[in-house]
N, C-alpha and C positions, 0 to 999 in steps of 0.2 A: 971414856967411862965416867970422870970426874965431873961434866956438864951436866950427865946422865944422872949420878947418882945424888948431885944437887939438887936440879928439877924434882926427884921422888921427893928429899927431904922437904925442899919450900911445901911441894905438895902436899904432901902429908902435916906440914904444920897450918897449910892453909883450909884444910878442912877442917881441924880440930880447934882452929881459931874461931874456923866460922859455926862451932857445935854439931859438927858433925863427925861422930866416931869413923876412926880407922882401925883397920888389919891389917899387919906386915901379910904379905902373901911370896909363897917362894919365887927368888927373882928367874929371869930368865939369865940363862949365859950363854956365852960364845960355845959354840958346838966341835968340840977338837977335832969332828973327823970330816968338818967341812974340807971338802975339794974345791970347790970353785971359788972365782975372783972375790965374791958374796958372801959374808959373814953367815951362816944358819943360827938362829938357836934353839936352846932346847931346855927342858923343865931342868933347875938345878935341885931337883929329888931325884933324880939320878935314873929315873925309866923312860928309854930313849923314846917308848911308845906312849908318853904320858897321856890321859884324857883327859887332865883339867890343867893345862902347860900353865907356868906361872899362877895359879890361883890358888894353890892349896893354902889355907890358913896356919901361920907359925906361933901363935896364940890362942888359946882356949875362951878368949873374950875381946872384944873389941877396946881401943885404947882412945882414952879424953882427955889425954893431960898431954902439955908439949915438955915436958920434961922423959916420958916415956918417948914420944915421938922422934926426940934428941937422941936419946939412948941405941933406938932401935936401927933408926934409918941413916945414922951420921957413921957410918962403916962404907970401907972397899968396895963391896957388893949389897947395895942397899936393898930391901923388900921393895917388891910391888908393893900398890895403895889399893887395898880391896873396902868399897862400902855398902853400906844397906840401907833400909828405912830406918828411921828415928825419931830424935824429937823435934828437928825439925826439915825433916827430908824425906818425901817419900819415894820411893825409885822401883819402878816398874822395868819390868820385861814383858819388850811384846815380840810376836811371833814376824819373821821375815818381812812377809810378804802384806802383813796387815800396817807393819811399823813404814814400809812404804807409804800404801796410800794415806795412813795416817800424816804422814809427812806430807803429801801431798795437799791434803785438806787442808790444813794449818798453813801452811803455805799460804793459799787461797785466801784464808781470815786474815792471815798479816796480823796476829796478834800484838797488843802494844810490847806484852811481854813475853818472850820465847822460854820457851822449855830447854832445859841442857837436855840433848838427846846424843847418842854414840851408837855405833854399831857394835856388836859382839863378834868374837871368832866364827861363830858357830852360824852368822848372817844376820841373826835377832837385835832387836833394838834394845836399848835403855831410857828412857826417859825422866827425868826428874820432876818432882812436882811440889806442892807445899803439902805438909802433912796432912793423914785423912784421920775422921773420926771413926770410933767403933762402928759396925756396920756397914759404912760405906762399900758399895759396887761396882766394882771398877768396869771394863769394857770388855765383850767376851773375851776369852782367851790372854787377858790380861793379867801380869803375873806381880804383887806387891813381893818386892824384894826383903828379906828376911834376914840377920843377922846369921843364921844357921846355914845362909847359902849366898855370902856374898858375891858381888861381882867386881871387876876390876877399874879403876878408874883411873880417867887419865894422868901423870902421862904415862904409866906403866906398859910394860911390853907383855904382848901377850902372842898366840901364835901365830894371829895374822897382823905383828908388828905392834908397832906403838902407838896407844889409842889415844886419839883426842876429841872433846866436846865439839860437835860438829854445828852444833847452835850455843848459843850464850856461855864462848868461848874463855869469859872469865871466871867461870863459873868454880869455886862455891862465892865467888865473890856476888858475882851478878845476882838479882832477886828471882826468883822464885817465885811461877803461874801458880794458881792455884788447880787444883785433881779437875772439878768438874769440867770446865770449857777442853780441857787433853783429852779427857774421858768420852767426850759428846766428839769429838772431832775421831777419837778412833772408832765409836760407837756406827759414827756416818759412814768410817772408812772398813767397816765390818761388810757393812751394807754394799758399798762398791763395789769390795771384794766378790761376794755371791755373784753380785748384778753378772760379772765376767765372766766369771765361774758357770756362768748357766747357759 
């Protein structure tokens, strides 16, 4: 657990180093009524049937200072790191099956610079990008992530395990693509999408 609840904290100070607000989010724990050789866990809000496992926010506002960061996450049982868009990150949610072929395009382009991208519990993607302007269009069905409804980030444990940046693995160190070229490559992979579909 001591590895474990390291990594949250580095984590958590390494976003807020790099201006990116965090949220403690409830951690997950060890499940007492596991039976088999294999750890379970489960939301530590205490509803064995939780629907948002480990993400519920334990703060009213998102946190920017590493002295708050110290405070929160330098315990026993440290929070998850939940984040959102800001000032300078924007972070998308895209649908399953789109965040595939999206991934699949991008691939294809070999961009010079990769998108931090994860998977979610739930099968959906996340993607990172550099901040957008008012107005801005994202790609159908694409969802800018909101302080009101963050998501988890790595390396926090969530119900399908411990997530990690599955592109630009250093990330919030690593730089940051800009919205439109992610946006045009889901936009193409909207389009694939259908093409199958029909």
């Amino acid at each position: 657990m001591f590895k474990r609840s390291s990594r949250l904290l580095a984590a958590a100070q390494a976003y807020v180093d790099h201006g990116i607000a965090v949220m403690p989010g409830s951690p997950m724990v060890p499940d007492p009524e596991t039976t088999s050789w294999r750890t379970s866990w489960r939301c530590s809000c205490g509803d064995r049937w939780c629907a948002s496992p480990g993400m519920h926010p334990l703060t009213p506002a998102p946190i920017d200072t590493p002295s708050e960061v110290e405070a929160l996450w330098r315990v026993p049982v440290p929070p998850n790191v939940l984040i959102a868009s800001g000032a300078v990150v924007a972070v998308w949610r895209v649908p399953q099956t789109l965040g595939a072929y999206g991934m699949r395009r991008l691939e294809q382009q070999r961009p010079s610079v990769w998108p931090p991208v994860m998977r979610t519990p739930g099968g959906g993607w996340v993607f990172c990008t550099t901040p957008v302007g008012p107005g801005f269009t994202p790609a159908p069905d694409v969802e800018l992530v909101t302080p009101d409804a963050p998501v988890l980030a790595p390396p926090s444990r969530g119900a399908g395990g411990v997530h990690r940046w599955l592109w630009s693995r250093t990330f919030p160190a690593a730089p940051l693509t800009s919205a439109e070229p992610v946006m045009a490559a889901l936009t193409a992979a909207r389009s694939d999408q259908l093409a199958v579909g029909s």
